[in-house]
N, C-alpha and C positions, 0 to 999 in steps of 0.2 A: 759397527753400531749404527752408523748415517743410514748405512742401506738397511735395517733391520724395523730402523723408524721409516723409511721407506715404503716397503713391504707393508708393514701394519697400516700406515696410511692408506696405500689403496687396497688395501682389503676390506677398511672401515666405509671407506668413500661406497664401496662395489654394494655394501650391505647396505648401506642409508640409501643410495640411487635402486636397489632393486625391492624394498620395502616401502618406497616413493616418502620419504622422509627427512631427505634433504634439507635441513635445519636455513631460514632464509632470514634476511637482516633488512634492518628499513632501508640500509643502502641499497639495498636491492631493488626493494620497492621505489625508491628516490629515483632511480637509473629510468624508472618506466614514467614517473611522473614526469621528468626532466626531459625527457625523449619523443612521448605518445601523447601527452598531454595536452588539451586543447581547453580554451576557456568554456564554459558551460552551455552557454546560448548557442556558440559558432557550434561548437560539436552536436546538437539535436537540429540546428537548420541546415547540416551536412549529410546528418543518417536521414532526415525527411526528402532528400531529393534521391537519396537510395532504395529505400523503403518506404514504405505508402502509411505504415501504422506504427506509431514508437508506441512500447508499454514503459507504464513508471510504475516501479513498486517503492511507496510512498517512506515503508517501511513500518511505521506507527502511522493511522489516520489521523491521531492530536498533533501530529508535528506541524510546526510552523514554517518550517524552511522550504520543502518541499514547495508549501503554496504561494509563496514568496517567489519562487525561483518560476512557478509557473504564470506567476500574475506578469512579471519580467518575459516568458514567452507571449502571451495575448498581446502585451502593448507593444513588443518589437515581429510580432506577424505580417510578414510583407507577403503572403497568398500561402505561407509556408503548409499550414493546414488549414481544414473546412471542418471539421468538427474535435470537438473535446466529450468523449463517453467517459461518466462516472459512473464508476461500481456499485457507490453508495446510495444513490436513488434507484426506482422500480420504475418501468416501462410504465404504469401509472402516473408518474407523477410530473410526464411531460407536457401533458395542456399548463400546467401550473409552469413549468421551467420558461414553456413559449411563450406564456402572456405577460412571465415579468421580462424576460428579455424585448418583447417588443412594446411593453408600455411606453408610453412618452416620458412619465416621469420614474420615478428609480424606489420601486411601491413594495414592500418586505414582506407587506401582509400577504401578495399574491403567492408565496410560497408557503404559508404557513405550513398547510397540508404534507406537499414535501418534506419538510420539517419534521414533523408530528408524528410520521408512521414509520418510524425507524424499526425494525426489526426485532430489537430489543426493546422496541413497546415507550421506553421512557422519552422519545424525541430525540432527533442527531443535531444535536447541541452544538456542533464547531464551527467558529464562527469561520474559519478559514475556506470554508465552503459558501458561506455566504459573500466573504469577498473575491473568493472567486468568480460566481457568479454577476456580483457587483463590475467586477472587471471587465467581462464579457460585455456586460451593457454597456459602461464605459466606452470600449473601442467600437459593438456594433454604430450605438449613436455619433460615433466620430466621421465617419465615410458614410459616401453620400450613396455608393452601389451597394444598393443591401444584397447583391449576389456574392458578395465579398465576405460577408458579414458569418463569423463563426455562430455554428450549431453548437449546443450542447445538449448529450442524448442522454439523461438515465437509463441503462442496462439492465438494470438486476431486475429477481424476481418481483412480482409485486404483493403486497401482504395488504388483507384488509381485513383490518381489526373489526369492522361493523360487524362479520362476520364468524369471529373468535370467541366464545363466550364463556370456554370450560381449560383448562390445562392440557384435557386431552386434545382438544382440537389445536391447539397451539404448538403442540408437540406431533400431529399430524403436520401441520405446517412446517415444520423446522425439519420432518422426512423427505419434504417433499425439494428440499436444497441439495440433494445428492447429486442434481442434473444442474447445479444453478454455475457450475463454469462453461459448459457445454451451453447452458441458455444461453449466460455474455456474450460468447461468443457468435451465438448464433445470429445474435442481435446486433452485434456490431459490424460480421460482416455481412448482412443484409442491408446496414445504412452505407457500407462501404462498395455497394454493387457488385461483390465478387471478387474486388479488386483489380477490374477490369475497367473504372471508368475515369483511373488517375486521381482519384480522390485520395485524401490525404487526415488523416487525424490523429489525436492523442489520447490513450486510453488511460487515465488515472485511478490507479488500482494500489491493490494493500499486497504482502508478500507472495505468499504461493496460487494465487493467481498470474501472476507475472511470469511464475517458473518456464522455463521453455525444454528440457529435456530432462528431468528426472526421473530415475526410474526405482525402481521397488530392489528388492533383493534377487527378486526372479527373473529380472531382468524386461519385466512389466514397463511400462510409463504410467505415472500420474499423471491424470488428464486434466492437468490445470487448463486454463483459457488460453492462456502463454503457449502451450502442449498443443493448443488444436489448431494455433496459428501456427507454430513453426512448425510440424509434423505435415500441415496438409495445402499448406503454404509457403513454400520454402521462400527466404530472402524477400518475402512480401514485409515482414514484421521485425521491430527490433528491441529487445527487452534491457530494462535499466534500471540498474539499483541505485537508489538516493542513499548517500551513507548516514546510517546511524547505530545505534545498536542493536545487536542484533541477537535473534531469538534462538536458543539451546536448548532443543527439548530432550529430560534426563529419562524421563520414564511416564507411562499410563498410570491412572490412578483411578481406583472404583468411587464414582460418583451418583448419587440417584437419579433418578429417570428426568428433574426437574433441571437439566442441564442447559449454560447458555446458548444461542445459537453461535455464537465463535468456536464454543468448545473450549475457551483455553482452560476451563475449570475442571476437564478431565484430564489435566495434562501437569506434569511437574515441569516446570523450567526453569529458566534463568536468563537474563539481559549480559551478555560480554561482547567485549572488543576484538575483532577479529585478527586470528593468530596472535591472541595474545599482548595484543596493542602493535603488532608493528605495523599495520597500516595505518594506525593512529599516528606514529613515530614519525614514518617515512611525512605525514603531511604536516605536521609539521616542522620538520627539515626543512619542506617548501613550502614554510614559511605561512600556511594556512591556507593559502592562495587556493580560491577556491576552481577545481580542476575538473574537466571529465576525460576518461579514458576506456579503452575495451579491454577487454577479458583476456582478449584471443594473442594466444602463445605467451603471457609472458607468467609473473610470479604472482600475479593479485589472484588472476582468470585460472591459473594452479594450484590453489589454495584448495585444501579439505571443504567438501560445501555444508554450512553449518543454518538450521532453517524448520521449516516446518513438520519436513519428512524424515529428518535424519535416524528416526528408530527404525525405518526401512528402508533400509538404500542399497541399491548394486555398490560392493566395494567400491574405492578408486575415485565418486564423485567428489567433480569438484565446482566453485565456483562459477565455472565459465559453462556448466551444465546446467546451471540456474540462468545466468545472466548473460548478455552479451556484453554488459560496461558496466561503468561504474561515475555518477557522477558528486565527488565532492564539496558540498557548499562552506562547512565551518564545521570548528575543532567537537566532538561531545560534548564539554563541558560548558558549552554555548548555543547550545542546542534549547529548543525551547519545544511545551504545549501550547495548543491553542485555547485561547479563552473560550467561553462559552455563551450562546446568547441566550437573552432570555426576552423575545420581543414572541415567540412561539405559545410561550404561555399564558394561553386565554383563560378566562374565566370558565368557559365550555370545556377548553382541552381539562385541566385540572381537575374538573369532575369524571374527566375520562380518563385521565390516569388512577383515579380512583377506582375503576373499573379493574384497568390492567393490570395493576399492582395484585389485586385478590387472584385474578387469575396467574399470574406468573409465581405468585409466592405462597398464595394457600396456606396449607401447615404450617410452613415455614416461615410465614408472616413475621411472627415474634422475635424469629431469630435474623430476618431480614433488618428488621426498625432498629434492635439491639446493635447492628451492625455498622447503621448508618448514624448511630448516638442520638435516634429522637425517639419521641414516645408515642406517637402514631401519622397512620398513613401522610393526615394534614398538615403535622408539622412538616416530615417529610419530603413532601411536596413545594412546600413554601421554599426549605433550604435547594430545592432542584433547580426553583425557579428564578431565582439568582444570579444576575450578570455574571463570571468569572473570570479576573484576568487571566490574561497571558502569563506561566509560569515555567520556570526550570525544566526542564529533563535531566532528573536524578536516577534513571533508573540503572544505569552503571555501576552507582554506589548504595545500592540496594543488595 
C-alpha cells in the first residue's frame, strides 16, 4: 500500500513539474525574502554601480508609494545618478522643467504648461509629480557643485493641443504613439551618450514600458522601451517592479473610433494579487518589512507573468521575463492614490478645456457629463478643478 502511495506520488509530482505547475506556498516565497532580500534604498544604490540605467514600473501612475520611495532616493544621492527621465512629460516641456529647477525660489507656476498638456487633454493632475520635482529642487539647491546637481529629462512624445482642433486630428495624434517606446528610448539613450560615458540615471515609467523580454505567441518580442534596452544593451539596464496590484487583461472588446490614448477602454480586466495572494502572504510573514529582491532563479521571478500582454504570449512566460526584481514598500490594503492639484487651473486653461472637452467627446458629450453627474461642460470643469486628497487604493476590492 506505502509503496503504491509511493508510486502515485511521483507520478503526480512528474506531471505538475512537466506542465510547469508546481503549486508554491508563501513559505516558499518567505525562504527568498528571508535569504535575497535587501532593504530598498541599499538594493538600487547596488544595481546602479552595475548598471548605468535602473527602470521602475510604477505600476499605477496615482500611486503614492512608489514617489515616496523615490523622493527617499533624491535625498539620499551620494553621485549615485545624474538624471531622472519621466514618461509622463514630452520632450517639450523641458524649458519649463529647467527653469523651475533652476529658479531661486521654489515657483509652481513655471510648470504650469507641463501640467496642462497631458495627453489626455484634461491636465496631469498628480501631485506626486509635483513633489517629485519639488524634491529635485530641494537637493539641487542644497550643494554648492551644480555639476552634481540631478537632471530631470521629460521623454515622451510631445502633443500640442494649439494645433488639435477636430477629433480627427486627435486621433491622427494618438497613431502617431505606435513609435512612442522606441522615441523613449531613443531619447533617453541619447541624454545617456550611448552608455559609454558612465553616466547614470532613473527612468520612472508605468507597466509595459518597463517589460524587458516579452514575447508575442510567435515567438516575436514586444518592443517596449525596457525591450530596446535589454535586447540591444545587454546588462547596461535594470528593470523593477514596485509592488501593487496588478493588471489581468481577460479579453478585447469592440469600442468606437473615440478611444482613450491608454487604451484600457478597449480592454476587459481586472486588478488581482499575484498568485493568488501568496506574495502578499509571504510579506507579510515578514512582517511587512519593506524589501527588494530579484527575479532571477527563484519562485517570485517563476511565477506565470500576468500584465499587459498576456492575450499574447509565448507559453511558459514568466515574471522574471518582465522584470528583473521586485521592490516591496507596504501591504495593498495600505496602499494609497495621489491627491490631485489644482494650482494648474487658470482661468485661460478652463476655457481651453472647454475647447478639448468638444473635441474629445463630441457626440458623446451627453453621455460624458451624464457620467461624470453634472449638467454641463462648466460645472464639470469647476468639479476637475478641485484640490483632491490623498485616498485609498481599493482596487483589489473592486
Amino acid at each position: 500500500m506505502n509503496r503504491l502511495v509511493l508510486i502515485l506520488s511521483v507520478l503526480i509530482l512528474g506531471l505538475h513539474q512537466k506542465s510547469g505547475c508546481i503549486a508554491q506556498t508563501p513559505n516558499d516565497h518567505l525562504k527568498v525574502l528571508k535569504e535575497e532580500g535587501v532593504a530598498p534604498i541599499a538594493f538600487v544604490k547596488q544595481k546602479l554601480k552595475n548598471h548605468d540605467l535602473i527602470l521602475f514600473d510604477d505600476a499605477l501612475h496615482n500611486a503614492v508609494e512608489p514617489f515616496d520611495f523615490y523622493r527617499e532616493l533624491i535625498k539620499n544621492n551620494t553621485g549615485d545618478f545624474d538624471y531622472i527621465f519621466l514618461e509622463v512629460f514630452g520632450i517639450n516641456t523641458q524649458p519649463l522643467i529647467d527653469a523651475f529647477l533652476a529658479s531661486e525660489t521654489k515657483d509652481p507656476t513655471l510648470l504650469l504648461k507641463a501640467f496642462q498638456d497631458s495627453f489626455a487633454g484634461l491636465g496631469w493632475r498628480y501631485e506626486t509629480y509635483y513633489d517629485l520635482l519639488s524634491s529635485v529642487w530641494d537637493f539641487n539647491h542644497s550643494i554648492a557643485d551644480t555639476s552634481k546637481r540631478i537632471q530631470v529629462i521629460g521623454v515622451d512624445q510631445p502633443i500640442y493641443w494649439e494645433a488639435i482642433h477636430t477629433r480627427e486630428t486627435y486621433n491622427i495624434f494618438q497613431k502617431s504613439l505606435i513609435g512612442r517606446d522606441y522615441f523613449m528610448y531613443k531619447i533617453i539613450l541619447d541624454h545617456m551618450e550611448g552608455f559609454e560615458e558612465n553616466k547614470k540615471g532613473i527612468f520612472l515609467t508605468n507597466t509595459r514600458h518597463a517589460y524587458k523580454h516579452i514575447k508575442k505567441s510567435d515567438g516575436s518580442f514586444y518592443w517596449n522601451s525596457g525591450t530596446f534596452f535589454n535586447q540591444w544593451h545587454p546588462d547596461k539596464t535594470y528593470s523593477i517592479r514596485i509592488h501593487n496590484v496588478t493588471l489581468s487583461i481577460e479579453a478585447k472588446k469592440k469600442t468606437s473610433e473615440n478611444t482613450s490614448t491608454e487604451g484600457m477602454d478597449k480592454l476587459t480586466y481586472r486588478w488581482v494579487k499575484m498568485e493568488n495572494g501568496a506574495w502578499d502572504e509571504a510579506f507579510e510573514l515578514n512582517e511587512n518589512t519593506p524589501v527588494a529582491f530579484s527575479f532571477r532563479n527563484n519562485v517570485f521571478g517563476q511565477a506565470g507573468y500576468v500584465g499587459n500582454h498576456m492575450l499574447n504570449v509565448t507559453k511558459g512566460q514568466t515574471m522574471y521575463d518582465a522584470y528583473d526584481a521586485l521592490i516591496f514598500l507596504a501591504p495593498l490594503n495600505e496602499l494609497h492614490f495621489s491627491s490631485k492639484i489644482d494650482f494648474i487651473f487658470t482661468s485661460s486653461f478652463k476655457e481651453e478645456l472647454k475647447r478639448r472637452i468638444k473635441i474629445l467627446y463630441g457626440n458623446d458629450l451627453s453621455k460624458f457629463l451624464s457620467k461624470n453627474e453634472v449638467g454641463t461642460i462648466e460645472e464639470y470643469i469647476e468639479q476637475l478643478s478641485k484640490y483632491q486628497p490623498i485616498t485609498k487604493n481599493e482596487l483589489i476590492n473592486k
